[in-house]
Backbone as numpy.savetxt, mean C-alpha at the origin, in Angstrom:
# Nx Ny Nz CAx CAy CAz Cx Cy Cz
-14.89 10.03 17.49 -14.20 10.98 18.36 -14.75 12.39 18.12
-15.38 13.13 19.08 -15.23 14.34 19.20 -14.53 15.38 18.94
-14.57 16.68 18.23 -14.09 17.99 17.82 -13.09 18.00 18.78
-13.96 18.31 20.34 -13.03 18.38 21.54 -12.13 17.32 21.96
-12.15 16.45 21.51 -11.50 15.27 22.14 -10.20 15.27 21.92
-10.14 15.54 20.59 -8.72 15.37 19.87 -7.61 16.55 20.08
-6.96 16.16 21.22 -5.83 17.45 21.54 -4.27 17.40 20.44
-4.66 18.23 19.59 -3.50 18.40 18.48 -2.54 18.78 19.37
-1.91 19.64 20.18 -1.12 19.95 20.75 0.19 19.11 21.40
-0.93 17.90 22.05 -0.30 16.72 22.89 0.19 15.84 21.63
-0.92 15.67 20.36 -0.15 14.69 19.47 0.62 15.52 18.65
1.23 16.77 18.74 1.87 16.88 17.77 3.39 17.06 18.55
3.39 17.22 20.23 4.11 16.64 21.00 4.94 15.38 20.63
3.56 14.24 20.70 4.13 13.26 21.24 5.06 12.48 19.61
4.41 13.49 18.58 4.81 13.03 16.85 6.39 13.66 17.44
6.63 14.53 17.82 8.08 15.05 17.89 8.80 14.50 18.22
8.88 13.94 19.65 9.43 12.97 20.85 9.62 11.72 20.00
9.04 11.12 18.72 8.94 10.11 18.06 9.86 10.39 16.73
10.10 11.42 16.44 10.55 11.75 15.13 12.17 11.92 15.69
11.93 12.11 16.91 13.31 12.68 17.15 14.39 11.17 18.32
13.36 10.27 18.50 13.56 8.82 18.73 14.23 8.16 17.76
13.13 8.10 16.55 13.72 7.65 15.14 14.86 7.83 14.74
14.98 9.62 14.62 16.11 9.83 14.52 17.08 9.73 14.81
17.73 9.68 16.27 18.75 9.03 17.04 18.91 7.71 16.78
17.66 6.85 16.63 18.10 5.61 16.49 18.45 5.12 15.14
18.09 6.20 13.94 18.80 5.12 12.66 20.72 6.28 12.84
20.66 7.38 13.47 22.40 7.70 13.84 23.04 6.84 13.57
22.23 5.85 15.33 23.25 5.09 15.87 23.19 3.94 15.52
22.14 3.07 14.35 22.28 1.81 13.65 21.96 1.84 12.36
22.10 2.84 12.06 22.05 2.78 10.39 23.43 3.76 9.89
23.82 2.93 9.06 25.22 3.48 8.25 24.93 3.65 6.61
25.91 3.90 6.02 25.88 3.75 4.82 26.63 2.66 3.73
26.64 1.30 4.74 27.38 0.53 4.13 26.39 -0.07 3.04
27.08 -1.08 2.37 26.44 -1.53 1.32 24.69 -2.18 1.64
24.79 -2.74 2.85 23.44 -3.31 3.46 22.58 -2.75 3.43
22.98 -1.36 3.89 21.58 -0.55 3.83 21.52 0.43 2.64
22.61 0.18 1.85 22.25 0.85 0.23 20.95 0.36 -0.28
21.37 -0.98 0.00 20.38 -2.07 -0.88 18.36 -1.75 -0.25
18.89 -1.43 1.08 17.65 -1.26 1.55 17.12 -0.07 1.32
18.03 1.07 1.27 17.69 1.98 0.53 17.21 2.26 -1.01
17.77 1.13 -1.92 16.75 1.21 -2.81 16.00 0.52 -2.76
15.21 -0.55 -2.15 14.25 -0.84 -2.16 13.40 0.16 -1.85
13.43 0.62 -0.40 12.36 1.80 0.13 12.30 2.59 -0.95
13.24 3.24 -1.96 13.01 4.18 -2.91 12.01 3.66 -3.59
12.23 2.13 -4.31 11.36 1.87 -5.26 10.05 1.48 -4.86
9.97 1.31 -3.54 8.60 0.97 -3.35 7.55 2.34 -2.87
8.42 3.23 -2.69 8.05 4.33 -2.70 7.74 5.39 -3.97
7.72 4.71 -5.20 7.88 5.37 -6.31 6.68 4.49 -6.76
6.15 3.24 -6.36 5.14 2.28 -6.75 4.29 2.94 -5.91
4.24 3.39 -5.41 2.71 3.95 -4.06 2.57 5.25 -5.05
3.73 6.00 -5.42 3.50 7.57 -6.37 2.54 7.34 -7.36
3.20 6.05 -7.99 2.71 6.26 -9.35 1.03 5.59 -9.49
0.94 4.13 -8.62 0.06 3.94 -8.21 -1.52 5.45 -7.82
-0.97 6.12 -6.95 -1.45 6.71 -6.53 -2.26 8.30 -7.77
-1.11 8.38 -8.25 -1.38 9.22 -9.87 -2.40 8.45 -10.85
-2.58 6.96 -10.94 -2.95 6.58 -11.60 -4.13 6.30 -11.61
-4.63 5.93 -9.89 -5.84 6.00 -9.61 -6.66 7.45 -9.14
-5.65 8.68 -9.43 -6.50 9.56 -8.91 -6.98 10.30 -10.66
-6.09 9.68 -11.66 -6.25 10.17 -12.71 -7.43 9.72 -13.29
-8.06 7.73 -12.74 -9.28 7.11 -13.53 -10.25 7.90 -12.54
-10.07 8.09 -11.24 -11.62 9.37 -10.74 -11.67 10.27 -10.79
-10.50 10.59 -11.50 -10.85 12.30 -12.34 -11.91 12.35 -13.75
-11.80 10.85 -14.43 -12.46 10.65 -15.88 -13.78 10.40 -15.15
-13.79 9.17 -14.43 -14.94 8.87 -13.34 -16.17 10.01 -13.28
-15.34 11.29 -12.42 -16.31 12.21 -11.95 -16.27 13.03 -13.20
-15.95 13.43 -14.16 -16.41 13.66 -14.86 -17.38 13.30 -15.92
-17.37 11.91 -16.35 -18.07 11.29 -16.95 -19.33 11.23 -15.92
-19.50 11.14 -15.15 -20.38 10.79 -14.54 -21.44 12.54 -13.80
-20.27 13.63 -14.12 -21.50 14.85 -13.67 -22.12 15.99 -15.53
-20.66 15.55 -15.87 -21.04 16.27 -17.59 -22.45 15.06 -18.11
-23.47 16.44 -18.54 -24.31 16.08 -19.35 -24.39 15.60 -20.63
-24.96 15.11 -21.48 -24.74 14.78 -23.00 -25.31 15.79 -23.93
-24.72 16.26 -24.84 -25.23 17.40 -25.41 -26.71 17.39 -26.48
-27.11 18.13 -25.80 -28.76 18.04 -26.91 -28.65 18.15 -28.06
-29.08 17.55 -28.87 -29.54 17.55 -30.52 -28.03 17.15 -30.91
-27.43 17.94 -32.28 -26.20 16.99 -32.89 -25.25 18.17 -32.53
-24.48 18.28 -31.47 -23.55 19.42 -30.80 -22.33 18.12 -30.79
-21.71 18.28 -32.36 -20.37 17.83 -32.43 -19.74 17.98 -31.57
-19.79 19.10 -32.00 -18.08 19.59 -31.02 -18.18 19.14 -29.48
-19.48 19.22 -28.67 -18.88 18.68 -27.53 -18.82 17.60 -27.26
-19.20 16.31 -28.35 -18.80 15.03 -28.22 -17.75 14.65 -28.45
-17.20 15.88 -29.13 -15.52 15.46 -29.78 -14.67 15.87 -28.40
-15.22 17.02 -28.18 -14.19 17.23 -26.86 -14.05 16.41 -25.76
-15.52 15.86 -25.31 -15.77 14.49 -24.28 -14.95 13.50 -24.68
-14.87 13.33 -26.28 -14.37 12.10 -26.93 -12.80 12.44 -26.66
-12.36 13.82 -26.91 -10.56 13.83 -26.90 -10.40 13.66 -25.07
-11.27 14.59 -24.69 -10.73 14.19 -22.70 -10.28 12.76 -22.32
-11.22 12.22 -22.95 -11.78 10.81 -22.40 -10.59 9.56 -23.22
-9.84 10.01 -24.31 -8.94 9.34 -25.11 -7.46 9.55 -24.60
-7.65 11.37 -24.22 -6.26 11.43 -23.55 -5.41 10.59 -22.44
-6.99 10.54 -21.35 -7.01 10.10 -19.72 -6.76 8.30 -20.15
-7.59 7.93 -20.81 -7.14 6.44 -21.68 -5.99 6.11 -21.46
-5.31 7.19 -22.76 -4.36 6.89 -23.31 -2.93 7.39 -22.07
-3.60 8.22 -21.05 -2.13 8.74 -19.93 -2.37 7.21 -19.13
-3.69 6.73 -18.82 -3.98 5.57 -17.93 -2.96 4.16 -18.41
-3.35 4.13 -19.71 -2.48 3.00 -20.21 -1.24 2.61 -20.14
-0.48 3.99 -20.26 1.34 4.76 -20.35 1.51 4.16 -19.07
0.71 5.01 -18.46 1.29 4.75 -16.57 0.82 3.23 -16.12
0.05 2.29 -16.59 -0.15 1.13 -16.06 1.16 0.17 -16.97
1.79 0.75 -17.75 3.17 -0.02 -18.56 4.57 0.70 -17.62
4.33 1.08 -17.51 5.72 1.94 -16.57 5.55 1.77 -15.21
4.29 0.77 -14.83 4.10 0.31 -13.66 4.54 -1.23 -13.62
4.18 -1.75 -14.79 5.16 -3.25 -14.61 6.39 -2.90 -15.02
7.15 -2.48 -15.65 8.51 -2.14 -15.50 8.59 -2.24 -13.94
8.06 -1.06 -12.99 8.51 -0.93 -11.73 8.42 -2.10 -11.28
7.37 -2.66 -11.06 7.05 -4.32 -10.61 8.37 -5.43 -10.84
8.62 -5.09 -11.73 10.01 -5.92 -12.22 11.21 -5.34 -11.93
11.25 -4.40 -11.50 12.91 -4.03 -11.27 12.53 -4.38 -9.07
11.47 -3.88 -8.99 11.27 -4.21 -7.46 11.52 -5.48 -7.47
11.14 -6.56 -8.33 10.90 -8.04 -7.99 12.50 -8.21 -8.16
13.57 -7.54 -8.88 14.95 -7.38 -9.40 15.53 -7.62 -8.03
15.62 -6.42 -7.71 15.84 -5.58 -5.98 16.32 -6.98 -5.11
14.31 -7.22 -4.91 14.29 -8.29 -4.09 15.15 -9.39 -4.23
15.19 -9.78 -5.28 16.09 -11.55 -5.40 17.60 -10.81 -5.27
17.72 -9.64 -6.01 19.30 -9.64 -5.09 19.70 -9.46 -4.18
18.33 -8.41 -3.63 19.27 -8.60 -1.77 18.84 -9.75 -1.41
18.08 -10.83 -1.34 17.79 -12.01 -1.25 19.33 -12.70 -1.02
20.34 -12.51 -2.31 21.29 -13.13 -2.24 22.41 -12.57 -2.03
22.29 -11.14 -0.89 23.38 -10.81 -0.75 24.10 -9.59 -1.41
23.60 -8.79 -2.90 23.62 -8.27 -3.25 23.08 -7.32 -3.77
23.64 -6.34 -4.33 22.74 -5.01 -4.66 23.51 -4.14 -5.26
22.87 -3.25 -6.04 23.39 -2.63 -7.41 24.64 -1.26 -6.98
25.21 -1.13 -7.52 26.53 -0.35 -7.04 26.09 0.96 -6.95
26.68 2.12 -5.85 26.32 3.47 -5.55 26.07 4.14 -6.72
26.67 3.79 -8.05 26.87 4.31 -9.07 25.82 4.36 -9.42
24.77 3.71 -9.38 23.49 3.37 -9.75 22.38 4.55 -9.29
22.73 4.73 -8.18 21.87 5.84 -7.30 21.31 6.98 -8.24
22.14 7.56 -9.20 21.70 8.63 -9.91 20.34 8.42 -11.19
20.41 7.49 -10.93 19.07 6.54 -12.17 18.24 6.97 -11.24
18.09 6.13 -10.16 16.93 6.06 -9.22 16.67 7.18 -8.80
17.06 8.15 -8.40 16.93 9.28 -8.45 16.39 10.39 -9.26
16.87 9.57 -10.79 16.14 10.16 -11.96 14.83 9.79 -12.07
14.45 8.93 -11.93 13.45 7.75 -11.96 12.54 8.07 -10.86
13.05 8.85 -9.63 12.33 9.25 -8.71 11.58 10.66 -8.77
12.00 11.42 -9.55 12.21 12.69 -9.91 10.71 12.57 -10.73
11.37 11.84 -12.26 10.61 11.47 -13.11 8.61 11.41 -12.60
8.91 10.44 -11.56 7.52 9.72 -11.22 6.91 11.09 -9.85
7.44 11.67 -9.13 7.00 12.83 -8.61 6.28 13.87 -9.33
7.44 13.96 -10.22 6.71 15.33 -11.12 5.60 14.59 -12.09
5.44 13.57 -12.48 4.29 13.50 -13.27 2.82 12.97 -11.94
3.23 12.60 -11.09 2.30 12.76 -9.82 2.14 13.90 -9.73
2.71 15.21 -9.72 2.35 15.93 -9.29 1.40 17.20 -10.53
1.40 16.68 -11.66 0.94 16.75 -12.50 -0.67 16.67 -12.48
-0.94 15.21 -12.29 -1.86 14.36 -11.96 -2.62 15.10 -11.09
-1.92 15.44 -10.04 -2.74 15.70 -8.68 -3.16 17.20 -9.02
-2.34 17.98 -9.93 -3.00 19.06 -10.12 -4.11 19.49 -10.78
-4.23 18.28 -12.12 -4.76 18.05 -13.08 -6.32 18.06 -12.16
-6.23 16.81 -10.93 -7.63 16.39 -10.82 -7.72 17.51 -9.58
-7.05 18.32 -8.98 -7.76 19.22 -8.12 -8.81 20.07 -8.92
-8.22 20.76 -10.30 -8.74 21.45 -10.88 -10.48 21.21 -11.06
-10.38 19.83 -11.86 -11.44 19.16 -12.22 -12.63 18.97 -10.99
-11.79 18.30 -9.85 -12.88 18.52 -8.59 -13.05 20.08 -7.98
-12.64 20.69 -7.85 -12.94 22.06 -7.70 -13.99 22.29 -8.97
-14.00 22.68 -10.18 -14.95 22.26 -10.92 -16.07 21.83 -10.92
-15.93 20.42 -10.30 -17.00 19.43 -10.50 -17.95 19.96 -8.98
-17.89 20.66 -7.83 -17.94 20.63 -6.17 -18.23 22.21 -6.38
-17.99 23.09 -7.60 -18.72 24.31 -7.28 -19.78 24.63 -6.67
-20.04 25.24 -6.14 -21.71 25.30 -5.40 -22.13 26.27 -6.25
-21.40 27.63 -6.69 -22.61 28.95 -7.30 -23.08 27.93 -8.88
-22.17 26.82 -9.29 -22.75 26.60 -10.50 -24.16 26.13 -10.74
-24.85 26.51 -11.30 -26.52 26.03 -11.08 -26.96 25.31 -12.52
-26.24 25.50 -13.57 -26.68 24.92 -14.31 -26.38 23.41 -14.70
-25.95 23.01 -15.94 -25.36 20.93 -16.00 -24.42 21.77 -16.49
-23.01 20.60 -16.41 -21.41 20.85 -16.53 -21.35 20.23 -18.17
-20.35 20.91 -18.70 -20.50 20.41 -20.21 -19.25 19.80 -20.39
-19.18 19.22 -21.09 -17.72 18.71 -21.91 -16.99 19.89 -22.28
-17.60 20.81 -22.55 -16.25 22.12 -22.78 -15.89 22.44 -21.39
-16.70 22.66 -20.30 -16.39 23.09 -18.90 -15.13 22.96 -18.51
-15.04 20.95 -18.98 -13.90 20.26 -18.61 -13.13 20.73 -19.33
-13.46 20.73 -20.69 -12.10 20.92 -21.47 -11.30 21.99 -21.16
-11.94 23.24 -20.87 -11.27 24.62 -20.53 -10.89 24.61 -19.45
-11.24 23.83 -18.60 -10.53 23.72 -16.91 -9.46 22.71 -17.18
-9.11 21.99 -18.42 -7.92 21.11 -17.73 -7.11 21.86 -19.01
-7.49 22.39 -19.59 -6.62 23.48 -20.85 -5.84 24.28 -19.97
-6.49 24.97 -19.44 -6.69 26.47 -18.35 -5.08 25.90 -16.94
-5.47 24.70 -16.53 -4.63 23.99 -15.60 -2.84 24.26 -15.85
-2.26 24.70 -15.08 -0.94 24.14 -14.99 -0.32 23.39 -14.32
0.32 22.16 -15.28 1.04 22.58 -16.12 -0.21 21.86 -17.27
0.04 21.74 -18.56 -1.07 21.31 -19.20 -1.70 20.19 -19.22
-2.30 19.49 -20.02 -2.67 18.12 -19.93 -1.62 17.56 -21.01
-0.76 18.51 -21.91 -0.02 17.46 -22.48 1.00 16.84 -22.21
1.11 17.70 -20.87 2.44 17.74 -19.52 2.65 16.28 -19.39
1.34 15.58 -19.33 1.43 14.40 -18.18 2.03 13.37 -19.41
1.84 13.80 -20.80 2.55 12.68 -21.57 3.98 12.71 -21.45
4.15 13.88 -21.56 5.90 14.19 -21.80 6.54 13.47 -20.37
5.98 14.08 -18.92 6.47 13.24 -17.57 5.77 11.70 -18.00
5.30 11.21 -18.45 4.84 9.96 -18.64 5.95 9.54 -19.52
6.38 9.61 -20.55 7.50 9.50 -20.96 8.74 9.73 -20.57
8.99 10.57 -19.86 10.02 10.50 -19.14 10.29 9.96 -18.01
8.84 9.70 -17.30 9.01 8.46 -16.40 9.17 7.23 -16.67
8.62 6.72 -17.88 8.80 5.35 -18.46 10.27 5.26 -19.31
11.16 6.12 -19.80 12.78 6.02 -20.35 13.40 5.49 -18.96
12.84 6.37 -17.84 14.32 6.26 -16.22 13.42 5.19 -15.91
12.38 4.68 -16.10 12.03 3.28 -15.24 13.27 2.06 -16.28
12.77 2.00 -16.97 13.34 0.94 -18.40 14.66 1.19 -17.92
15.52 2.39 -17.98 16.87 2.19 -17.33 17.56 1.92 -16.41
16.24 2.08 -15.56 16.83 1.68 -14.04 16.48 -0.09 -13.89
15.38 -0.46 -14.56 15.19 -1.84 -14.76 16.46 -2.67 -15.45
16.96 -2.24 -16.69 17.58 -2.63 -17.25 19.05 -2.57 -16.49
19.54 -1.72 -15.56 20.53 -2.21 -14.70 20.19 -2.96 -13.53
18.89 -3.17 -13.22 18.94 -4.00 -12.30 18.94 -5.42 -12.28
18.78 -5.63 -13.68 18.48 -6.71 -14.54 19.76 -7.41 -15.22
20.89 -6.63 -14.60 22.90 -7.24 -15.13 23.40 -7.05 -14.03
23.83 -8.20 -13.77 24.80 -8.49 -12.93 25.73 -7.75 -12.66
26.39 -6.65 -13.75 27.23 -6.36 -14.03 27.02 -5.08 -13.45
26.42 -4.78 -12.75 25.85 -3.44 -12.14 25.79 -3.84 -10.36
26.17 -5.14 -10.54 25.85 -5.46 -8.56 26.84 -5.40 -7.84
27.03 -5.40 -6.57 27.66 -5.73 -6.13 27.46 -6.73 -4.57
28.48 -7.22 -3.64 27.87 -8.22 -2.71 28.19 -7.16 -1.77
27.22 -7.76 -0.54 27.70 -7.06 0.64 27.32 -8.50 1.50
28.06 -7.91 3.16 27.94 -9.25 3.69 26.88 -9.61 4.20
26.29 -10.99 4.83 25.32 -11.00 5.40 24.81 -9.88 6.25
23.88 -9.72 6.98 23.29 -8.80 7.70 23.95 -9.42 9.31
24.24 -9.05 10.08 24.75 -9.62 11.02 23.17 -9.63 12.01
23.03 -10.73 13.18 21.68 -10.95 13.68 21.72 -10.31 15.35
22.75 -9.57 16.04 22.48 -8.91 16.87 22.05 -7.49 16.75
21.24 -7.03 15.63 20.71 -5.76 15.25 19.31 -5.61 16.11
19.38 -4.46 17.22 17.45 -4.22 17.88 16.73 -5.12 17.31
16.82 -4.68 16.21 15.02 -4.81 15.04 15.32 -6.60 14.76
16.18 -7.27 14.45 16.46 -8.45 14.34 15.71 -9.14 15.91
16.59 -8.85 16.73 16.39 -9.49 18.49 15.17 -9.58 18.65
14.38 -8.32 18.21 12.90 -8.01 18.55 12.45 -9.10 17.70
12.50 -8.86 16.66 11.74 -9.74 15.41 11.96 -11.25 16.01
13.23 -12.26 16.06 13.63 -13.37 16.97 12.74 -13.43 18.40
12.20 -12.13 19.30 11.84 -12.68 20.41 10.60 -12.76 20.07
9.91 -11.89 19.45 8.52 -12.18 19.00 7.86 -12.98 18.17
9.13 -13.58 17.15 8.42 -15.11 16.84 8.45 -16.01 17.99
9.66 -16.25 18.49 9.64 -17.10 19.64 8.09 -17.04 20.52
7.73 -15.65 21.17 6.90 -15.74 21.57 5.29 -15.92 20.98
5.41 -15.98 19.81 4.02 -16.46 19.04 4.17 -18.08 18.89
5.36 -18.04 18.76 5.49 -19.91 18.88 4.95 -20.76 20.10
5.39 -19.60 20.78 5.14 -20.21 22.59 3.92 -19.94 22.69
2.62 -19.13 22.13 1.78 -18.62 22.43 0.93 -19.73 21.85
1.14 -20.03 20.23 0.58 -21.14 19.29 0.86 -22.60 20.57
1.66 -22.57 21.39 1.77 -23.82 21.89 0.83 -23.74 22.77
1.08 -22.74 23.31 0.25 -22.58 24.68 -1.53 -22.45 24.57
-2.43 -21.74 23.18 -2.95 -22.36 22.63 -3.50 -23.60 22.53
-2.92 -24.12 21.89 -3.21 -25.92 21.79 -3.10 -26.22 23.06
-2.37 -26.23 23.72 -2.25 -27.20 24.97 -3.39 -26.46 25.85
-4.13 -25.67 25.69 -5.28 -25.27 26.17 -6.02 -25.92 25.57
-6.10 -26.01 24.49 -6.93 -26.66 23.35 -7.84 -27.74 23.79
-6.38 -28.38 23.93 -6.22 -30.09 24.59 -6.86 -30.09 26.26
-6.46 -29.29 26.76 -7.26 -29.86 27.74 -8.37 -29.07 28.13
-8.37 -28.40 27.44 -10.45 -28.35 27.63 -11.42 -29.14 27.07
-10.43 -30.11 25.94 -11.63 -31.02 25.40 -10.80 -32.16 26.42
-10.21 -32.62 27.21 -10.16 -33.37 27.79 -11.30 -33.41 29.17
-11.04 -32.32 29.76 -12.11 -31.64 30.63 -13.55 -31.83 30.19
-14.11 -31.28 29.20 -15.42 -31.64 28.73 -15.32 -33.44 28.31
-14.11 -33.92 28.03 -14.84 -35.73 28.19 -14.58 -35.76 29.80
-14.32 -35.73 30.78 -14.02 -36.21 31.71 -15.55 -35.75 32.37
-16.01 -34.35 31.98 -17.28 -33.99 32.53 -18.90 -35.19 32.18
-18.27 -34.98 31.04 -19.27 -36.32 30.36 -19.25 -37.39 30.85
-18.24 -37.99 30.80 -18.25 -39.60 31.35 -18.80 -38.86 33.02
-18.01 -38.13 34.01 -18.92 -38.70 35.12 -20.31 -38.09 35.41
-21.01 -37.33 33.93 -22.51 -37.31 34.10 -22.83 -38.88 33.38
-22.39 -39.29 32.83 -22.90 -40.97 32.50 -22.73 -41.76 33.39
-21.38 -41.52 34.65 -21.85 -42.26 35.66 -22.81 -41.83 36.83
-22.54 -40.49 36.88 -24.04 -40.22 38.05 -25.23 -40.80 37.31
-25.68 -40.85 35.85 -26.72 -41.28 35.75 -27.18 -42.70 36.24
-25.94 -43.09 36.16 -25.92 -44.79 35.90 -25.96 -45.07 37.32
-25.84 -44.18 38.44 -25.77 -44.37 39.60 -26.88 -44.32 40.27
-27.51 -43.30 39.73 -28.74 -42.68 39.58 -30.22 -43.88 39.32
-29.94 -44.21 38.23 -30.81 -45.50 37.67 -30.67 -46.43 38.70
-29.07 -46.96 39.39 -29.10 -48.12 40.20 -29.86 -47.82 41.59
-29.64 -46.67 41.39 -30.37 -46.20 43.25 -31.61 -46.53 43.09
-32.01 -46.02 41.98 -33.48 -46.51 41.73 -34.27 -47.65 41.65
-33.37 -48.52 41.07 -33.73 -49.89 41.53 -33.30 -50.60 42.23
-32.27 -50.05 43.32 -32.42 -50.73 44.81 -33.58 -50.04 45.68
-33.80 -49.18 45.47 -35.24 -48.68 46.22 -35.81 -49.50 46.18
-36.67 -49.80 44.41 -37.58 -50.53 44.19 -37.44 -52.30 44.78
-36.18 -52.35 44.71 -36.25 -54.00 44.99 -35.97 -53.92 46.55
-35.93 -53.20 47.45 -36.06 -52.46 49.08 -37.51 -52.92 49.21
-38.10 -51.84 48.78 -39.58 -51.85 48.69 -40.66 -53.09 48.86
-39.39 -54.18 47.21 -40.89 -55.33 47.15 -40.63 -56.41 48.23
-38.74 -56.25 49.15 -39.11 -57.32 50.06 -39.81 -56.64 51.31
């Protein structure tokens, strides 16, 4: 697509007209009963798995691009192997934290699921965890994300002309706010509110039932007519299927009989001929 092509104006129109669709429509079918508590924490928690996810992989191409533009220091220049060596132990050691406080999440989501599965879901009371827990995993995302702007700004200088050193880094993520020791402390404090919020999702004694979902809901009807119609479509499909290979034998057999008709003409000619 073209510079010109793309009229921001019309799509940021037509984003409005859509935002403000949405909006009217969860008014008028979304409540705050227990049904959509439950769905509400799911969306929370799966929305806290994309955060942290997202922190975690922007934190290994922050080590990435650095490892990969810092030079190695000539002759025996301790110190900047030690500093390469502490960057490179920290980012490790934040990578590791956050890939353990990511199966926690994995498990309280997989929690979630089997109880609204059966109807239930953890009491309003609960909300203030997840919330903590949401809090928690933002601010150390947002940590993260500051951490590696720094570093790529850094790494994408243009006046720099010379090779990038292991101190470069070190003083740009020193220099950074909030620090680099930031991301342990939110790493820890994201991994206490995960473990707690797991650990109530994980007792019964924290649930409660709500009733089935009732099946004349829009989004239900829709969902019901559009399997129906992939069912009908899968049929309709095959039964095409079927008779186009019926069609191609029926084509076949009567080119085997024109041949065969073909051959006989030929030898009534010939036996025409010899009387």
């Amino acid at each position: 697509m073209k510079k010109d092509e793309l009229k921001e104006e019309a799509c940021a129109t037509e984003l409005s007209r859509t935002e403000a669709v949405m909006t009217h429509l969860a008014e008028v079918h979304l409540s705050d009963d227990l049904e959509h508590h439950a769905d509400d924490l799911h969306a929370r928690a799966l929305v806290m798995q994309g955060q942290l996810e997202s922190a975690l992989v922007g934190i290994t191409q922050m080590k990435a691009m650095a490892e990969a533009k810092v030079v190695p220091p000539r002759g025996e220049d301790n110190e900047e192997d030690s500093d390469m060596e502490d960057i490179t132990r920290k980012i490790d050691s934040a990578v590791s934290q956050g890939r353990s406080a990511k199966v926690v999440l994995s498990k309280t989501i997989r929690q979630l699921d089997d109880l609204q599965s059966r109807s239930l879901t953890l009491n309003p009371s609960a909300l203030p965890s997840v919330e903590q827990a949401q809090t928690a995993i933002s601010e150390f995302s947002d940590t993260a994300r500051s951490h590696g702007r720094s570093v790529t700004a850094l790494l994408n200088e243009e006046k720099q002309t010379g090779p990038f050193t292991a101190r470069d880094i070190s003083t740009t993520i020193s220099s950074a706010e909030p620090s680099l020791s930031s991301i342990f402390t939110k790493l820890q404090s994201t991994s206490s509110s995960l473990q707690t919020l797991y650990n109530i999702s994980a007792n019964l004694t924290h649930a409660t039932e709500f009733p089935p979902p009732s099946q004349d809901r829009p989004w239900h009807l829709l969902a019901q007519r559009l399997s129906s119609e992939s069912t009908a479509s899968a049929q309709r499909d095959m039964d095409l299927a079927r008779l186009t290979d019926d069609a191609k034998a029926n084509a076949t057999t009567l080119a085997l009989r024109d041949k065969v008709i073909e051959e006989l003409s030929v030898k009534l000619e010939t036996l025409d001929k010899r009387a």
